[in-house]
N, CA, C and O of each residue as an XYZ file, in Angstrom:
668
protein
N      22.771    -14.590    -36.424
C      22.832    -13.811    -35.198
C      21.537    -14.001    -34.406
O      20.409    -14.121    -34.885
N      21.892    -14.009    -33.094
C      20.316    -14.308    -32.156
C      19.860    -13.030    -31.844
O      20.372    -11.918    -31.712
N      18.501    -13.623    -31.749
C      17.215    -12.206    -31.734
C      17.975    -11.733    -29.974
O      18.669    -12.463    -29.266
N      17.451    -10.067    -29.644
C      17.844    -10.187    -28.570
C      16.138    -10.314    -27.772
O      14.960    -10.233    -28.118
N      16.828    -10.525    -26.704
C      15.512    -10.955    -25.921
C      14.784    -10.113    -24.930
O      15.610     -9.764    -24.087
N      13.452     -9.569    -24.618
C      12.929     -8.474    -24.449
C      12.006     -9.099    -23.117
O      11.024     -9.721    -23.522
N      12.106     -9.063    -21.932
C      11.207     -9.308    -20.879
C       9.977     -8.036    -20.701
O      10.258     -6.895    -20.333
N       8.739     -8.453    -21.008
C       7.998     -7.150    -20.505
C       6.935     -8.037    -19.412
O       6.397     -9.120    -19.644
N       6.861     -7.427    -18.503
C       5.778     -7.226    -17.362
C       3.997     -6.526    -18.398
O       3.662     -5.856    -19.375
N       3.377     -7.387    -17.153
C       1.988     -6.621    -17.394
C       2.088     -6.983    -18.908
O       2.270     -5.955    -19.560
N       2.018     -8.336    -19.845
C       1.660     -8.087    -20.781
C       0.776     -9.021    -21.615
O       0.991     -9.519    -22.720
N      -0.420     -9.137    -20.678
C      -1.608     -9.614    -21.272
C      -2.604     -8.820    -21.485
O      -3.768     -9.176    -21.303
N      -2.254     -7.618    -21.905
C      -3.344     -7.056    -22.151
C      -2.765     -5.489    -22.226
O      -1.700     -5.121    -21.731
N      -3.680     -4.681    -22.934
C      -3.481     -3.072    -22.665
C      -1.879     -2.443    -23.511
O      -1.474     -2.901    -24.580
N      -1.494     -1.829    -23.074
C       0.128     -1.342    -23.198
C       0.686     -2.194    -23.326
O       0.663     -2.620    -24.481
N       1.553     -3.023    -22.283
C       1.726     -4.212    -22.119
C       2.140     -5.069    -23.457
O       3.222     -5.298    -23.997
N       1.137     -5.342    -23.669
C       0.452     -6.406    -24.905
C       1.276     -5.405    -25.695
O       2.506     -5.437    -25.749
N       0.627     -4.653    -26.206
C       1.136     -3.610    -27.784
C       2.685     -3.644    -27.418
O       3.430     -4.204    -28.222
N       3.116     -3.195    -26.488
C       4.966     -3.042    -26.180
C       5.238     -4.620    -26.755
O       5.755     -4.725    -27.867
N       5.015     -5.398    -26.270
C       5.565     -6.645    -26.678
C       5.345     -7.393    -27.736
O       6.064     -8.321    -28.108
N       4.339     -7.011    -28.254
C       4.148     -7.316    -30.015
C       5.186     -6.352    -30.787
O       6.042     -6.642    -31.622
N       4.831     -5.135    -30.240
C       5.765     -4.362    -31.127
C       7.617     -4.518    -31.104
O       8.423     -4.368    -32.022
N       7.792     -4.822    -29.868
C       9.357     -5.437    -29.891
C       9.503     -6.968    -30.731
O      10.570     -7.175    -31.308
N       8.744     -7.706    -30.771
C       8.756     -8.847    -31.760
C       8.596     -8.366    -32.895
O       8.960     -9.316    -33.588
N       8.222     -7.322    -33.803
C       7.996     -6.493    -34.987
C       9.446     -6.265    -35.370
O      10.020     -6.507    -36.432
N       9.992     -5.624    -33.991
C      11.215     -4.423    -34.261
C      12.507     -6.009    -34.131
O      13.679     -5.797    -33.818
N      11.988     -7.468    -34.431
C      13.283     -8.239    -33.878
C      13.326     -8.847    -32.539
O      14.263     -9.634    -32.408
N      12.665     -8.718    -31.636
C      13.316     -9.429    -30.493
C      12.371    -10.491    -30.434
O      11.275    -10.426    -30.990
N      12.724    -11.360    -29.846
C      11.987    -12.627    -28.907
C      11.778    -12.229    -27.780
O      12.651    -11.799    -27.026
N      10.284    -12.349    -27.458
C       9.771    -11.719    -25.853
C       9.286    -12.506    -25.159
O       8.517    -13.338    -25.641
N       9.585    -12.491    -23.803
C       9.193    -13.228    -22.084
C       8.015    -12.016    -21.917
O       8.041    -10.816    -21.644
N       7.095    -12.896    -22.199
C       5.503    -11.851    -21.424
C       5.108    -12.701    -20.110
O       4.826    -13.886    -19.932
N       5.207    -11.612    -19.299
C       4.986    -11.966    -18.166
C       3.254    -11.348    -17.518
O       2.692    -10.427    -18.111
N       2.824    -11.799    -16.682
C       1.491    -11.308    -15.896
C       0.490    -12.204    -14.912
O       0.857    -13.198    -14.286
N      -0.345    -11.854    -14.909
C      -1.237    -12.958    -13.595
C      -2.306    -13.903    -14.967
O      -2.527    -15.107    -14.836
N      -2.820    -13.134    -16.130
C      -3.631    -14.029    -16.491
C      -2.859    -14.419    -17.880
O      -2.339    -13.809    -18.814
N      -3.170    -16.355    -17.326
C      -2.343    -17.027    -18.816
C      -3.285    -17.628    -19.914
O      -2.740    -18.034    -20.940
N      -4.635    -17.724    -19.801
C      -5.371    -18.294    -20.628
C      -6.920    -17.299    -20.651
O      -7.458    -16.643    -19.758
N      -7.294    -17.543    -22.063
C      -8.348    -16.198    -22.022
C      -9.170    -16.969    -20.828
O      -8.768    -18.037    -20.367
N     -10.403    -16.290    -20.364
C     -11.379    -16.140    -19.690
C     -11.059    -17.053    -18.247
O     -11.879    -17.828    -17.754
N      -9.814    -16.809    -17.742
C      -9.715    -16.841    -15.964
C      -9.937    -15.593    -15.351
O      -9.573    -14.451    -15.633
N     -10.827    -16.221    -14.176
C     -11.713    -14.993    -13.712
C     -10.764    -15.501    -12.100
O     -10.457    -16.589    -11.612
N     -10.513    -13.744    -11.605
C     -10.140    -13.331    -10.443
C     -11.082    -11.995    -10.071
O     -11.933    -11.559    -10.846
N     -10.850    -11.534     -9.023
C     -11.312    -10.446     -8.453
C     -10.616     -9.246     -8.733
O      -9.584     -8.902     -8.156
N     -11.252     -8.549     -9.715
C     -10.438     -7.105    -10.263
C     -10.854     -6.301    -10.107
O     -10.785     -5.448    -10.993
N     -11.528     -6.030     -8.956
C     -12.424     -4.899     -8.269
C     -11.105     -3.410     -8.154
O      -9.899     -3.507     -8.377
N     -11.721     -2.408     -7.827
C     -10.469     -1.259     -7.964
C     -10.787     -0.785     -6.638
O     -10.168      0.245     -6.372
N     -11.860     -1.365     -5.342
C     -12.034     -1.091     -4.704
C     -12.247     -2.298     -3.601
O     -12.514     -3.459     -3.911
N     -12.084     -1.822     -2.293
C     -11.948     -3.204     -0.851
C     -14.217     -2.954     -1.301
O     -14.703     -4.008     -1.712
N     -15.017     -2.025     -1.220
C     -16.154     -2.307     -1.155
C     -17.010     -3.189     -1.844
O     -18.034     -3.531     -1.252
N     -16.782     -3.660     -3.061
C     -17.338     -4.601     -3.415
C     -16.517     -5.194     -4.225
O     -15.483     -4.576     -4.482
N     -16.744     -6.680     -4.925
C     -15.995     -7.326     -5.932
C     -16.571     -7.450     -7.066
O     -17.780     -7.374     -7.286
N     -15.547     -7.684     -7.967
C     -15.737     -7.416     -9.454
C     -15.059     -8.518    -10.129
O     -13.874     -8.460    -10.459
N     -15.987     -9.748    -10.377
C     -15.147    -10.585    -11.128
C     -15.535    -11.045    -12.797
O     -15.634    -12.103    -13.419
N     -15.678     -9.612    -13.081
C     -15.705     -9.519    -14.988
C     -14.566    -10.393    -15.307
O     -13.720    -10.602    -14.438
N     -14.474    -10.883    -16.388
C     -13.534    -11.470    -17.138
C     -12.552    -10.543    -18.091
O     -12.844    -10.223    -19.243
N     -11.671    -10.272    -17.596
C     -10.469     -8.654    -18.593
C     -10.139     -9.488    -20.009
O      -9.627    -10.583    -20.241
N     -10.551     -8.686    -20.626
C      -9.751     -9.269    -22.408
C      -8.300     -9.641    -22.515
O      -7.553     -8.668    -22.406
N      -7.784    -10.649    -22.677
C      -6.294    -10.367    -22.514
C      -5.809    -11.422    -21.827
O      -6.133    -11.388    -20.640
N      -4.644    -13.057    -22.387
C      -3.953    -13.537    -21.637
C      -2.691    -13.642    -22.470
O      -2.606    -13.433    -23.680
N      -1.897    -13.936    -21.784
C      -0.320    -14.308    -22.476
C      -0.539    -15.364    -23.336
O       0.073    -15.556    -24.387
N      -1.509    -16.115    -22.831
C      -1.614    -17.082    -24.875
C      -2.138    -16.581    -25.906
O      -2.256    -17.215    -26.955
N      -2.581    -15.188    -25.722
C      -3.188    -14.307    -26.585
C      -1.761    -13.647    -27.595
O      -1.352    -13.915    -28.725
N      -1.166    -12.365    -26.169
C       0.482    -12.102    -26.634
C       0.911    -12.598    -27.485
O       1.203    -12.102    -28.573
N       1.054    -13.977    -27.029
C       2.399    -14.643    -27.209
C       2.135    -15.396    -28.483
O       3.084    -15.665    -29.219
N       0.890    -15.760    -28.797
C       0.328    -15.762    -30.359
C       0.761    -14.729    -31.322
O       1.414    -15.111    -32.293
N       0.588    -13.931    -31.237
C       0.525    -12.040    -31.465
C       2.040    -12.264    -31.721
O       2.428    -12.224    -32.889
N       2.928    -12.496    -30.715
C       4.261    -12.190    -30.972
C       4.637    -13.154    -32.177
O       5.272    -12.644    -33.100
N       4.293    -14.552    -32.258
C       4.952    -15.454    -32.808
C       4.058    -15.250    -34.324
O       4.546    -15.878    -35.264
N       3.342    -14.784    -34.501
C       2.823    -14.043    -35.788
C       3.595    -13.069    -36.122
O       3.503    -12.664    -37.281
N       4.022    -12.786    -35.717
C       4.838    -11.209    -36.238
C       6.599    -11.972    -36.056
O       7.598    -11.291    -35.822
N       6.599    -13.145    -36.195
C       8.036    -13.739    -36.295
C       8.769    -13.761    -35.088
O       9.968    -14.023    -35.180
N       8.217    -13.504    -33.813
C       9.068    -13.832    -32.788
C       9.181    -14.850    -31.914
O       8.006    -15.075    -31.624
N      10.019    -15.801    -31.155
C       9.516    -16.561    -29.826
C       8.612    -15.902    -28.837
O       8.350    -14.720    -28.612
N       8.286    -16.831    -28.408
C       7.943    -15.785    -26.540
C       7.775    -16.939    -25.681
O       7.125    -17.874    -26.148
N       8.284    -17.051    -24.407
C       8.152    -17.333    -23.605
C       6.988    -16.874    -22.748
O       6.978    -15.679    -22.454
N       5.980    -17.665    -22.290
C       4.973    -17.659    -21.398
C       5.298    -17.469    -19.623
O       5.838    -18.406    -19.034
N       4.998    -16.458    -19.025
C       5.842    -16.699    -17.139
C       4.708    -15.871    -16.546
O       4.545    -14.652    -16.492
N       3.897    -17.004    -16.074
C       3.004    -16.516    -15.418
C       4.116    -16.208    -13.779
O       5.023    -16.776    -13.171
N       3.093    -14.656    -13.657
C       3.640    -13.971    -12.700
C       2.900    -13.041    -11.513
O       2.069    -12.366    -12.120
N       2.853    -12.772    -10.339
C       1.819    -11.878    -10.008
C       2.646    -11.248     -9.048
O       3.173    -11.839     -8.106
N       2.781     -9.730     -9.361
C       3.971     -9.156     -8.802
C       3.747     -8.607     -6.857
O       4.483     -8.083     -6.021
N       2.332     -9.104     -6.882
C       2.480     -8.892     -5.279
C       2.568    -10.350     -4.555
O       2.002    -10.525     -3.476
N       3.119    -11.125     -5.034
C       3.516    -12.890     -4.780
C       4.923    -13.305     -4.649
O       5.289    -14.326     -5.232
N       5.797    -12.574     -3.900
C       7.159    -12.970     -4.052
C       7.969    -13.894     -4.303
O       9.198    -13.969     -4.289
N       6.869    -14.833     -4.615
C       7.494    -16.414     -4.780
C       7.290    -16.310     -6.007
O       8.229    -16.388     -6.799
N       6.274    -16.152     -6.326
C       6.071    -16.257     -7.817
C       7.055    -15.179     -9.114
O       7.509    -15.528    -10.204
N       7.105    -13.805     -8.411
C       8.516    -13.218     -8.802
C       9.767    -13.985     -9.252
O      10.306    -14.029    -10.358
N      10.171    -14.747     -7.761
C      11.548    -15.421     -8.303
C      11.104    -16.501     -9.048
O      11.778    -16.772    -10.041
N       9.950    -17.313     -8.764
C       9.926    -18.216    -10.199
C      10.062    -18.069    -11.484
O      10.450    -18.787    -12.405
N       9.543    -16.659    -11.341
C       9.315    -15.999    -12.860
C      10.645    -15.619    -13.216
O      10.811    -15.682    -14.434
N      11.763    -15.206    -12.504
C      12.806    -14.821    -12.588
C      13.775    -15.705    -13.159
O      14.476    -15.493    -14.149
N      13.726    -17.091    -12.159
C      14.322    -18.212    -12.657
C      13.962    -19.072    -13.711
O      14.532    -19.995    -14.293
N      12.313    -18.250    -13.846
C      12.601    -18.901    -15.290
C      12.518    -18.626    -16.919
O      12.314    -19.360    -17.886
N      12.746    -17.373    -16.773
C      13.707    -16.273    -17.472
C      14.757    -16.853    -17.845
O      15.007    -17.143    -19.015
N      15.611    -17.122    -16.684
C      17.309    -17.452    -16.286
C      17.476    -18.452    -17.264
O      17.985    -18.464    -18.384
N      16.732    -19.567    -16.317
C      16.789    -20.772    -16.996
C      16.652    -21.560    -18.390
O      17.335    -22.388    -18.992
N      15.307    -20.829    -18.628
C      15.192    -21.311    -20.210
C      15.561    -20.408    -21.605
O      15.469    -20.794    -22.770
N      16.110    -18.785    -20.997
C      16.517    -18.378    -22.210
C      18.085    -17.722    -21.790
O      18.926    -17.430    -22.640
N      18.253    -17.581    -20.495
C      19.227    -17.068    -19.915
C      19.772    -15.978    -19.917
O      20.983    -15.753    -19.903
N      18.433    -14.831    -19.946
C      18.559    -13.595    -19.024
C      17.840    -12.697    -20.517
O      17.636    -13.265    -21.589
N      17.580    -11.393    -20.282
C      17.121    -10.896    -21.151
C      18.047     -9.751    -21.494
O      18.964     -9.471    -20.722
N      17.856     -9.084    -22.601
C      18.398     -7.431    -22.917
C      17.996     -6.946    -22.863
O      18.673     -5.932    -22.698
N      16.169     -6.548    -22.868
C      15.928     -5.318    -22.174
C      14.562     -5.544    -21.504
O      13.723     -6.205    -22.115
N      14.320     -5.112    -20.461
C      13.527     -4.949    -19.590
C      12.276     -4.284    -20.078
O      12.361     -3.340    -20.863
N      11.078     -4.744    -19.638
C      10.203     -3.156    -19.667
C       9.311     -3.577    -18.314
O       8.980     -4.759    -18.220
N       9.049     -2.959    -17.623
C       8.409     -3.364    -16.247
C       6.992     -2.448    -16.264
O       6.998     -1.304    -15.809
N       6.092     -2.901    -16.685
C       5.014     -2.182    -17.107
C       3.897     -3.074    -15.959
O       2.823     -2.596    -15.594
N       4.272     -4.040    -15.644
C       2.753     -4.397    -14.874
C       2.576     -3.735    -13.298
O       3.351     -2.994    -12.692
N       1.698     -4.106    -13.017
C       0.945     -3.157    -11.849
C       0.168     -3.923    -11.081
O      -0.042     -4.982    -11.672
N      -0.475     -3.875     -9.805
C      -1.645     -4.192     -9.099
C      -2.579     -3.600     -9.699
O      -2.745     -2.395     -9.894
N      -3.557     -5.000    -10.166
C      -5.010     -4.331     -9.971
C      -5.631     -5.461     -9.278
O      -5.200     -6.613     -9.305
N      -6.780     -5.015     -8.590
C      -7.708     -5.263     -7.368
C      -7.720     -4.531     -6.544
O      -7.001     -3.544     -6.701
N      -8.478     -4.633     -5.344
C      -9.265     -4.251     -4.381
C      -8.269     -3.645     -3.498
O      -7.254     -4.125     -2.993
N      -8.949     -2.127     -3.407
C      -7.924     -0.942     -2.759
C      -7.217      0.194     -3.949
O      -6.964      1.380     -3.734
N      -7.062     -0.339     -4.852
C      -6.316      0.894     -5.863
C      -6.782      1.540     -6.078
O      -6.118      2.463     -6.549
N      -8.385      1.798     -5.988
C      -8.701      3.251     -6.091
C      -9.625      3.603     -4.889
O     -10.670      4.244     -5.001
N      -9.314      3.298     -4.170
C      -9.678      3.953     -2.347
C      -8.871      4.944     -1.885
O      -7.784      5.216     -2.396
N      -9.368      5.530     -0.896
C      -9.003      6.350     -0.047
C      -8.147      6.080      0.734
O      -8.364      4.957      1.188
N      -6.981      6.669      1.272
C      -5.643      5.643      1.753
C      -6.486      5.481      3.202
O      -6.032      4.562      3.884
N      -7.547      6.142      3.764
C      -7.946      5.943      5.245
C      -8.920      4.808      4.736
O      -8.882      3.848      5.505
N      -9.544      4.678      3.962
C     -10.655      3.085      3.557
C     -10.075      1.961      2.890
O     -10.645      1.133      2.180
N      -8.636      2.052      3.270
C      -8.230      1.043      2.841
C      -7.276     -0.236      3.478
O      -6.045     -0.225      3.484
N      -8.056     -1.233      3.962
C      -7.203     -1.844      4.814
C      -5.833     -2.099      4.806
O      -5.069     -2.242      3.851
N      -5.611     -2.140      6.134
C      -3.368     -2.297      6.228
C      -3.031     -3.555      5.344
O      -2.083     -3.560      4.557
N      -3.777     -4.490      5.510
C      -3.255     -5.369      4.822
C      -3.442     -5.852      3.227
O      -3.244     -6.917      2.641
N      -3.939     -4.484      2.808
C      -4.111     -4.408      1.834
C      -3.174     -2.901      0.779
O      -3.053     -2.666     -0.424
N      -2.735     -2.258      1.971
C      -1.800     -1.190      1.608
C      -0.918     -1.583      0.881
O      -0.801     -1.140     -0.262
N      -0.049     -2.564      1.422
C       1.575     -3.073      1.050
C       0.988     -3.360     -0.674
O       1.864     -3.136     -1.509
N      -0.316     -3.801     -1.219
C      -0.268     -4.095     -2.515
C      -0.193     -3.151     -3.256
O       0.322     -2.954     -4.357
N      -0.926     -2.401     -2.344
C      -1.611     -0.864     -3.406
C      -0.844      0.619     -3.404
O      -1.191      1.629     -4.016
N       0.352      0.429     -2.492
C       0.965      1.470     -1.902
C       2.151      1.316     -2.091
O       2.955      2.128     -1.633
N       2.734     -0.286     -3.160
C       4.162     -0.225     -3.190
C       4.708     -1.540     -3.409
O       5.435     -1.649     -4.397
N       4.507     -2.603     -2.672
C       4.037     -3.536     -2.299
C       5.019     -4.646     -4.069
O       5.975     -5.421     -4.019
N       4.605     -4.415     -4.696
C       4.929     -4.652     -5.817
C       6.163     -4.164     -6.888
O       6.520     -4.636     -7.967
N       6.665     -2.966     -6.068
C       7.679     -2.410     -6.259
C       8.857     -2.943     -6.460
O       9.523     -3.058     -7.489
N       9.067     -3.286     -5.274
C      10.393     -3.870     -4.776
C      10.448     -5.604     -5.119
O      11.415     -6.210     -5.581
N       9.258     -6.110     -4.782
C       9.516     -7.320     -6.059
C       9.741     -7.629     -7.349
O      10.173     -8.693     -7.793
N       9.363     -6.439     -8.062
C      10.001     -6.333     -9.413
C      10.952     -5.940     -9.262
O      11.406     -5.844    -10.402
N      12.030     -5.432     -8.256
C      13.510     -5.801     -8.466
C      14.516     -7.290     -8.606
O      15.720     -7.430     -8.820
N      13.493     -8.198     -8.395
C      14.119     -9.663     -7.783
C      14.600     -9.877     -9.422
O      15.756    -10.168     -9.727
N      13.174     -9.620    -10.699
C      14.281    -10.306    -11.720
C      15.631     -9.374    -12.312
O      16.477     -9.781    -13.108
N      15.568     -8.091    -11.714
C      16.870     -7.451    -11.744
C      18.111     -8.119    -11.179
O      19.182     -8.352    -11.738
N      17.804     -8.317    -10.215
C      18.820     -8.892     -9.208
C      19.491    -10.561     -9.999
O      20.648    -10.852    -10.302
N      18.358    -11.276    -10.113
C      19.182    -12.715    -10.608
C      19.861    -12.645    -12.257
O      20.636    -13.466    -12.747
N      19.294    -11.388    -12.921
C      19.593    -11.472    -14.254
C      20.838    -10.590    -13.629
O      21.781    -11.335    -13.894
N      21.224     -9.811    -13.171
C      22.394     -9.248    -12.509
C      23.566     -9.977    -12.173
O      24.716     -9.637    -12.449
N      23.117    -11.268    -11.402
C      24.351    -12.230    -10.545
C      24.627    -12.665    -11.566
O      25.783    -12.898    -11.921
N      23.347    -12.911    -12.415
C      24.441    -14.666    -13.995
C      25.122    -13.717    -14.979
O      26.029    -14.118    -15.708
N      24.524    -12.013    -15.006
C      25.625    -11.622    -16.040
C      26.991    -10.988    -15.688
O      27.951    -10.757    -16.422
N      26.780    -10.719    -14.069
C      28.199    -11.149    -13.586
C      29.246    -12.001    -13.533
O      30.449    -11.740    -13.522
N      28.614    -13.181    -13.499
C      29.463    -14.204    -13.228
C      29.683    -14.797    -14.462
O      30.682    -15.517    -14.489
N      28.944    -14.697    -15.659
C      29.368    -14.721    -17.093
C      30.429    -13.601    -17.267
O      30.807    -13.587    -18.438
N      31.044    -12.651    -16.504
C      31.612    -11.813    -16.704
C      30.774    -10.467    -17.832
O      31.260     -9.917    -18.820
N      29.955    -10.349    -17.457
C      29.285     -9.526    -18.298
C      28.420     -8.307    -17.642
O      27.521     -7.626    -18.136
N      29.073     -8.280    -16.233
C      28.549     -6.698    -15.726
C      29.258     -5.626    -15.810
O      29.682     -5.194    -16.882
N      29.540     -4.874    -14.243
C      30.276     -3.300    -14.824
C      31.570     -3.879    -14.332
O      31.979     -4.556    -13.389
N      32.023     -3.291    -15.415
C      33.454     -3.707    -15.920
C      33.884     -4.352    -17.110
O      34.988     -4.119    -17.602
N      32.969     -5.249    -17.657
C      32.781     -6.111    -18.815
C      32.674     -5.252    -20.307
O      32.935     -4.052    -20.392
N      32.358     -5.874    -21.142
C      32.550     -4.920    -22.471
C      31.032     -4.536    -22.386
O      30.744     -3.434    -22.853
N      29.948     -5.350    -21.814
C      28.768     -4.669    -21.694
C      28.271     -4.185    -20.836
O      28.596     -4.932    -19.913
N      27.562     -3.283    -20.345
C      27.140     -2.188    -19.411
C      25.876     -2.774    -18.783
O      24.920     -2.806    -19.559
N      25.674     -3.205    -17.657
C      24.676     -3.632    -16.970
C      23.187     -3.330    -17.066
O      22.273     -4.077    -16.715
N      23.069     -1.849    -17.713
C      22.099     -0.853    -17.753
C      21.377     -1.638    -19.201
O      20.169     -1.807    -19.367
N      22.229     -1.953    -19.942
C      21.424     -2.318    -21.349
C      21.211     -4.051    -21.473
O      20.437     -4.598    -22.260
N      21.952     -4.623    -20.657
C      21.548     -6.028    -20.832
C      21.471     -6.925    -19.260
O      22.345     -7.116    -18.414
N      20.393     -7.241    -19.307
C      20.072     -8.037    -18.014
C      20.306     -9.566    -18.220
O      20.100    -10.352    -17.295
């Protein structure tokens, strides 16, 4: 019987990380998704527009995904950065593509950088949409394509399985 397969967001590090080791514990094969894929890539992870902060965060998906496959599971690597809408559906499609859709979701990642912990008046407009939401609604996109293929496999509402438990 095949492992079922567990997509988590945000999981190079923190929560994240632990959720997706621990579903490879409990049986599944996990898609860790996030912005950093190899230890020590440095971005700007400031929590504020006033200055930048480019410490190096503990934590990449070749870390995970080690972690998972020690504890007996696959994992798929999908680098992702959820305020990048392109990079969403890449990540989506390639979910689709190389394992062909997941069973359960966990959507744990988030914006961090510059603006998340400002003042909504010190914080530039074009920097709102990241920090204010922005990221939201792109983490619906891998809802949506894992949605159409388990439709059209015949496997949404109406099907013997319930949309809610398998993507």
């Amino acid at each position: 019987m095949a492992r079922p397969i567990a997509f988590v967001t945000g999981s190079s590090r923190g929560i994240g990380k632990a959720i997706a080791i621990a579903l490879a514990r409990a049986g599944h094969d996990v898609v860790v998704s996030a912005r950093t894929v190899h230890p020590g890539e440095v971005r700007d992870n400031s929590l504020t527009v006033h200055r930048s902060d480019t410490r190096v965060l503990p934590g990449s998906l070749d870390e995970t995904a080690a972690a998972i496959e020690a504890a007996g599971g696959r994992a798929l690597r999908v680098p992702m950065d959820l305020t990048d809408r392109a990079s969403v559906e890449a990540g989506a499609r390639q979910v689709l593509d190389e394992w062909g859709g997941a069973d359960v979701l966990v959507h744990n990642g988030r914006h961090i950088g510059p603006g998340l912990m400002d003042l909504f008046l010190d914080t530039p407009v074009d920097a709102l949409s990241e920090v204010r939401g922005g990221p939201l609604h792109r983490a619906d996109r891998p809802h949506q394509g894992a949605a159409a293929r388990h439709a059209r496999a015949g496997r949404g509402p109406g099907a013997d399985d319930h949309l809610e438990r398998r993507l």
